[in-house]
N, C-alpha and C positions, 0 to 999 in steps of 0.2 A: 504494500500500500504506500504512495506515496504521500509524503511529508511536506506538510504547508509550511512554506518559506519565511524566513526572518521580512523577507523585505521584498517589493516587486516596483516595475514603475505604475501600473495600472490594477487596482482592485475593481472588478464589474460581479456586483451583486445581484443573483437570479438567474435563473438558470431554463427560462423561458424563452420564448424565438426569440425577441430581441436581446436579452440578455448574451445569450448565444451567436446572435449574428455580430453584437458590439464587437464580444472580445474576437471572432475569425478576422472582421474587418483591421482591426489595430494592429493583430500582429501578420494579417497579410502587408499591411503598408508599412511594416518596422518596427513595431514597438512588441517586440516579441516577450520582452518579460511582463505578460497580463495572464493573472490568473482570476478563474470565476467560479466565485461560493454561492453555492443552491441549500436551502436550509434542508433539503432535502431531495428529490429526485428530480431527475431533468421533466421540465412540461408540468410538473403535479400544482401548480396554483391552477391559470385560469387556461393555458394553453393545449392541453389535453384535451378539455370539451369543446374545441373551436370548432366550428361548422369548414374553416377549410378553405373559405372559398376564394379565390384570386382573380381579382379584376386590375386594369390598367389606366383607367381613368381616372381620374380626379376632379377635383376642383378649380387647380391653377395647374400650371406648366409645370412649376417645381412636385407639386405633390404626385404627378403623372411617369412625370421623371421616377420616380422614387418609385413608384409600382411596377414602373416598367422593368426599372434595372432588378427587383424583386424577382419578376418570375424569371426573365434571364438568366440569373442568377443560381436558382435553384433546379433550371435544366444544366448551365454547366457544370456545375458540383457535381452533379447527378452521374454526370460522364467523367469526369475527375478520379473520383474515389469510387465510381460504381458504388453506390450506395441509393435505394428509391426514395423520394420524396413523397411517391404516391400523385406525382402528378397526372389529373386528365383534363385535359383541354380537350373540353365537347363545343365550348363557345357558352354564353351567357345571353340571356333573352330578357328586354324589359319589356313591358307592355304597359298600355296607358288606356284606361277607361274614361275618362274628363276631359275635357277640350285641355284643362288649364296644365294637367299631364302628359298630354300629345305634344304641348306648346313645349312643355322640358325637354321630353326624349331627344323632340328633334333641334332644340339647341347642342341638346349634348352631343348626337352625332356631329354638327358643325364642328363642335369644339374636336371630338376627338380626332378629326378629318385634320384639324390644325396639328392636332399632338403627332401626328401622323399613327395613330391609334387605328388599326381596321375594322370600320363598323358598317355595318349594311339597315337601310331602312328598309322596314317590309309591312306589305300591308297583309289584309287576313287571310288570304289563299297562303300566300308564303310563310306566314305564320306555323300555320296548319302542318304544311309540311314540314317544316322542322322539328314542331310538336304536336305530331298527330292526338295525344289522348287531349290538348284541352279544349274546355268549351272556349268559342271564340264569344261566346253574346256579351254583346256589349262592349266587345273591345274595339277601340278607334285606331289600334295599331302599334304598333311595335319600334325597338331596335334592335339589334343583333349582332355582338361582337365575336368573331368564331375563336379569337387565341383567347378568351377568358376561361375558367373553368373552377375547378377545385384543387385541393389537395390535402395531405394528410399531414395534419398540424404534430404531430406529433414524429413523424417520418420527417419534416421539414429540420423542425428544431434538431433531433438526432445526427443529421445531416449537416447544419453547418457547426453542430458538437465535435463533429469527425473532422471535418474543413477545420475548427479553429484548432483542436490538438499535434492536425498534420504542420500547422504553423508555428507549434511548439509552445500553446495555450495551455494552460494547467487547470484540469476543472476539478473543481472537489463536492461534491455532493455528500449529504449529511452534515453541512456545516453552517450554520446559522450564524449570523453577523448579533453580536451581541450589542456594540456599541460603533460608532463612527467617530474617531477620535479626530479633534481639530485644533490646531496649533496657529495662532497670532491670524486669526479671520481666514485659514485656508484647511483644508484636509492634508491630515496627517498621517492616517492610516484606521487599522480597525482591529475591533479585539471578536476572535471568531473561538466558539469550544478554548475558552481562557486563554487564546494565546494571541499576542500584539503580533501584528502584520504593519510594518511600516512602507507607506507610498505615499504616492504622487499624484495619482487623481484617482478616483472613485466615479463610477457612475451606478445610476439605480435603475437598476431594469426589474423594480421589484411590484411591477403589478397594482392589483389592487393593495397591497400592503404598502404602498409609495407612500401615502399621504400623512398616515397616523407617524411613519417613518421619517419626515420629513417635522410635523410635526413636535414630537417628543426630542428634536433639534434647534425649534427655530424656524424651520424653511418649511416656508412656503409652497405646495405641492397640490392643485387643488384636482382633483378625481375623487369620486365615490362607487362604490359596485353597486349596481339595481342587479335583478332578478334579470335572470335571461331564459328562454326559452324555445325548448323544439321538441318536435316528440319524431320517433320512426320508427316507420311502420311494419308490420310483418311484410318476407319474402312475396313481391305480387310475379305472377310468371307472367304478365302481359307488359309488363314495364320495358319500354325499350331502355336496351344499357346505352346510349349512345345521344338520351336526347340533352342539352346542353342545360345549365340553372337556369331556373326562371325567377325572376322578379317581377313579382304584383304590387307594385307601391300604393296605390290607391286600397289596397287590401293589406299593408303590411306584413305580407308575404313573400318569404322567399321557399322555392325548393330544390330539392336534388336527390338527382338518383345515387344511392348509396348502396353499393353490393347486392342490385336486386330489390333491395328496400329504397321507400323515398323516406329522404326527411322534410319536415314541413317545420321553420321556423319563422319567429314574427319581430320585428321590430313596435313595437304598440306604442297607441298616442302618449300613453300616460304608463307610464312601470313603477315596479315597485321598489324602492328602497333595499337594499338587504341588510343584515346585522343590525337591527332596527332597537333592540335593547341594549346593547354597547357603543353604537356607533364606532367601532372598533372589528377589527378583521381576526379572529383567533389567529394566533402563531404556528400553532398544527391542523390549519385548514388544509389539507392536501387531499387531491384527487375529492374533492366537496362538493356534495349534492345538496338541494333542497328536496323537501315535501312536495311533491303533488300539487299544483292547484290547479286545478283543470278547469275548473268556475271562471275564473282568468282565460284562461286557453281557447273557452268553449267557442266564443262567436268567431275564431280567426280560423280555427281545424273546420268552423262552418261552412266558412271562404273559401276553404283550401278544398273541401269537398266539390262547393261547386263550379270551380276552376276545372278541375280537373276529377271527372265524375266515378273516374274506376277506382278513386280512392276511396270508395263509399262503402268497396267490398273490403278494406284492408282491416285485419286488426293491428292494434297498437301495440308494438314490441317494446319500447321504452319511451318514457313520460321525463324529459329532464330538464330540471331546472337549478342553476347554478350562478355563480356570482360574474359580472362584465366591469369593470369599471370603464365609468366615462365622464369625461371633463365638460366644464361649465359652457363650449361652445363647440362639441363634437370634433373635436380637432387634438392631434397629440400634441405631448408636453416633450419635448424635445431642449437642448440647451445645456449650459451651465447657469445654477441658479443664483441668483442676485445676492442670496447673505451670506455664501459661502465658497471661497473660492476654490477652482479646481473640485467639484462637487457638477457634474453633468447630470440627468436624468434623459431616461429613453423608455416611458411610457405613457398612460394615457392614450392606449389604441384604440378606442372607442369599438372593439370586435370589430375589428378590418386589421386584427394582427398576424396573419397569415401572406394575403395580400400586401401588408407594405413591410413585414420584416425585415426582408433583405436589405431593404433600399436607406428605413431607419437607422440600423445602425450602422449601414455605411456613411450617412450625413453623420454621426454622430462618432464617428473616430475620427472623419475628415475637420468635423471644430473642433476636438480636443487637441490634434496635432498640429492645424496652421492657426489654431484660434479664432478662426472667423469664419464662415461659408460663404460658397458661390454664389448659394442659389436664393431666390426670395424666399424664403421659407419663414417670415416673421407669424404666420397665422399659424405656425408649431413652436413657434419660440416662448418657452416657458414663461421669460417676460413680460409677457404680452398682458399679463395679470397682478392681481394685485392681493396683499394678505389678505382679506376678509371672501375671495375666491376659494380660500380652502374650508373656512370656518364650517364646521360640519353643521348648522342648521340652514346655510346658503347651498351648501353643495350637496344636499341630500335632497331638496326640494327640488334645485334645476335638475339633477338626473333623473326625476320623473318625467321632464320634458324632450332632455338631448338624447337618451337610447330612440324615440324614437323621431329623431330631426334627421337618423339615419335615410329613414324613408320617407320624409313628410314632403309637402310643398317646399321649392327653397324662392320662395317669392322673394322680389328684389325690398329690400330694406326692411324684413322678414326681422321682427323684435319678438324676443324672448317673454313669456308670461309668470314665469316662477322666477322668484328671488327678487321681485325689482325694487325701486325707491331702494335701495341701498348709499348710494351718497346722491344729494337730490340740492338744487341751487335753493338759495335763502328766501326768492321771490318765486318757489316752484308753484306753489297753488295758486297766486298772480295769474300767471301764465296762463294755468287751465281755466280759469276762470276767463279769460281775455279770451280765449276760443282757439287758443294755439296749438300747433303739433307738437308735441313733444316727444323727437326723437333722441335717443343716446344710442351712446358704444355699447354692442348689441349684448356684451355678455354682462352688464351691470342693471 
């Protein structure tokens, strides 16, 4: 077994895809002496249950970039070290019921058209044949990416675990970060199973456990975990294996064919909070499930029935429901943080941690080494926020709204409804009274 080091230039805590892709990226680009502590086993927080799925699109150029070089990424490895990923690239399907959702899709094709992203628009015959079992009623049409697809979040993380050891990364699993030791406003190092490890930077790829973590420091880290949810179904023998994910936004649905089985999962308007009597993350949540609540569940598996009607015959092989964290504006937390320096974080994936793994912590070895980035990427820079963003009675209310802004309308100047009036001008009811608009910076 080997022997955790007096000293290293890089400590990367967690042992999650990002976690894992950090420390591959640092010491593919030189900084070989990085080693990474898992309090426990590789994927056992939230990365285990990840639905998998890998798209290339984004929002801006920079975050496109970053999904791109993700899948890339995980087919070269793939051929590297011959090791699977579990990648399938069937292609990815959204559809749109709503005028005001037709109106998005086919923005988004434009845009991907810019990213040079391959997307095909299709109306309902084409549809059809790509996905012969769904019902088309009432659908106004579609887009259709063919390189998008899935993969196996746990084959991924594994994967670039083998990628960053052949680099000469040092992973220790079973070893839990007791304390983050900080010397004259910067990081010093960390005391893991009673023994000091002295470095140079630290980064947190620690999940939903980032925040309390960041907390009980000082720093500022604002993500909470809601309740996430999918269920799948028993073996159907009619299930084409080849038809590509579908996305029903207007249904808050997504699914996928999984080994024969589909799974049907929901982004919802409103979710639920988790760890609701500590506001705190147990330290031996690993591989953690919730309870059942299918009362929850019911009206979206109703959607998902009438979508797609052969699912009417399926029974239900497993019911799961498990923790996601997500940050106050659906966007990761990325950076070195403001009260401590040499202290970077690489979480806050809002569940699209599969999809932009690679790409994360390649931006995030590339700032700790030349200290700055290329690319625009200010709408993941942890910065971008402020301390009463993590304060757990603001960040457990907004994650009932941003799990699901994954799938919601993104109407232009589109303001948040939880948490607001948090700092508010001195003549603010003036205003409303005067009959004015009052708009703010959308995550306050």
């Amino acid at each position: 077994m080997k022997e955790i080091p007096d000293n290293c230039k890089v400590v990367v805590i967690g042992g999650g895809v990002s976690g894992c892709s950090t420390a591959y990226h640092l010491a593919k680009f030189g900084w070989k002496d990085t080693i990474l502590l898992e309090r426990d086993q590789l994927t056992s927080g939230t990365t285990w249950h990840a639905a998998g799925l890998v798209s290339q699109l984004g929002p801006s150029a920079g975050i496109t970039k970053i999904r791109k070089y993700s899948l890339e990424l995980y087919k070269r490895l793939e051929k590297e070290i011959d090791f699977s990923s579990g990648l399938k690239l069937n292609g990815a399907l959204s559809i749109a019921t709503t005028k005001g959702r037709w109106q998005e899709l086919l923005r988004q094709a434009t845009t991907a058209q810019l990213y040079d992203v391959n997307v095909e628009v299709l109306n309902i015959n084409q549809i059809k044949n790509i996905y012969p079992i769904i019902n088309d009623q009432d659908i106004l049409g579609g887009i259709y990416m063919p390189g998008d697809g899935q993969a196996d979040p746990i084959g991924v993380t594994n994967l670039l675990a083998k990628a960053a050891r052949n680099e000469g990364v040092k992973i220790f699993q079973n070893s839990p970060v007791q304390k983050i030791i900080s010397k004259n406003g910067r990081v010093n190092g960390v005391k893991v199973n009673g023994k000091i490890i002295e470095c140079e930077y630290i980064v947190l790829a620690t999940g939903m456990w980032s925040r309390q973590i960041g907390e009980d420091m000082g720093v500022s880290i604002p993500l909470y975990p809601a309740e996430h949810f999918y269920v799948i179904t028993e073996p159907l023998n009619d299930l084409p294996k080849n038809i590509p994910v579908l996305r029903d936004f207007d249904d808050s649905l997504y699914l996928k064919e999984d080994a024969g089985k589909m799974l049907i999962g929901i982004f919802e308007g409103k979710s639920i909070p988790a760890f609701n009597k500590t506001n705190r993350v147990p330290e031996d949540f690993s591989y953690g499930e919730f309870p059942e609540n299918f009362e929850h569940f019911e009206p979206y598996l109703e959607a998902s029935l009438k979508r797609v009607p052969m699912l009417k015959k399926a029974g239900i092989r497993k019911f799961f429901s498990g923790p996601e964290s997500f940050t106050p504006d659906t966007n990761t937390l990325l950076g070195e943080v403001p009260e401590l320096k040499n202290l970077f974080v690489c979480c806050g994936l809002n569940s699209i941690g599969i999809g932009s793994g690679g790409g994360v912590g390649k931006v995030t070895a590339e700032w700790m080494m030349r200290g700055h980035i290329n690319e625009d990427l200010f709408i993941y820079d942890i910065k971008r926020f402020q301390k009463f963003h993590s304060e757990v009675n603001f960040i457990k209310e907004r994650v009932t709204e941003t799990l699901g802004d994954l799938y919601g309308m993104h109407w232009p100047y589109k303001q948040p409804k939880t948490s607001r009036n948090q700092k508010i001008l001195p003549y603010h009811e003036e205003l409303k009274k005067s009959g004015c608009m009052l708009w703010s910076i959308r995550w306050i």
